[in-house]
N, C-alpha and C positions, 0 to 999 in steps of 0.2 A: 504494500500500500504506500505508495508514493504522498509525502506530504507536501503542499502548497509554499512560497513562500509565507502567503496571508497564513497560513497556518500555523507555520513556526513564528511569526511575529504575536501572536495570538496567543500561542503560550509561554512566547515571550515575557508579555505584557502579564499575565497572571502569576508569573512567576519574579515576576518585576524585574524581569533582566533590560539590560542595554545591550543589543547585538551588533556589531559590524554587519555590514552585507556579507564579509566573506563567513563570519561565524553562520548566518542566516543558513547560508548555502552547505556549511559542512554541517549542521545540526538537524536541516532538514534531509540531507543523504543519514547520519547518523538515527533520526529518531524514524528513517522509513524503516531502516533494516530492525531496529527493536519490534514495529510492528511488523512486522512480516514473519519476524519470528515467533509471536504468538500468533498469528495467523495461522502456524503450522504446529504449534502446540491445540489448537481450537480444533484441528482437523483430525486430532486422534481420538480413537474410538477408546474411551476408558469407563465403559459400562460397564467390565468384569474386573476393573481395579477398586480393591476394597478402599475406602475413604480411610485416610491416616491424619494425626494432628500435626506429624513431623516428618518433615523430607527424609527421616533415616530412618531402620528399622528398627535402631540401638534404644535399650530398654533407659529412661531417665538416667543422666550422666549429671542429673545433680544431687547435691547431697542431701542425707536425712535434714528434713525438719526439725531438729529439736533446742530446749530452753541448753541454751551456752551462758557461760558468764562474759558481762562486755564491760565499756568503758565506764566508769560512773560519766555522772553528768561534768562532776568537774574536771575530767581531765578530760572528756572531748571537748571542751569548753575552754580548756586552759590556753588554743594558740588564737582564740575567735577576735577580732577586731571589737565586736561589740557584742552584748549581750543580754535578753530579757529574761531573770530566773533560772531557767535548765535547757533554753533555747537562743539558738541565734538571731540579734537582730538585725533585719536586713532592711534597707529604703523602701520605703512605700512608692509605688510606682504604678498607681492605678489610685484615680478617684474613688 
């Protein structure tokens, strides 16, 4: 699926980029071949593939769950620039 200039300009702009022309021209050879390749992922028959949560077969590679002992408050707390109680204070930066 070949894409458009207007097109790459388009997600340009949603993506808030500033393109060259010549970026234009290599992003939309770049973003055809992306499509084209799920084009040909769309076109596989995976009706007898059992649905999985994880690209691999491997049984969970993380570790147990359980209560560990960690840092008190004051010593993750002890290199903090600033601080409210047993949390970090950070700028308000939303009305």
């Amino acid at each position: 699926m070949a894409l458009t200039l207007e097109q790459v300009r388009h997600v340009a702009t949603l993506a808030r980029l500033s393109l060259t022309p010549q970026e234009e021209e290599r992003y939309a050879t770049q973003l055809s071949a992306v499509l084209d390749a799920v084009a040909e992922l769309e076109a596989l028959d995976v009706s007898q593939v059992e649905p999985t949560s994880h690209a691999t077969l491997a049984s969970s590679l993380l570790r147990e769950d359980v209560l560990r002992p960690s840092l008190s408050p004051e010593a993750g707390l002890a290199n903090a620039p600033a601080k409210v109680g047993t949390a970090f204070a950070v700028p308000k930066i939303l009305e």
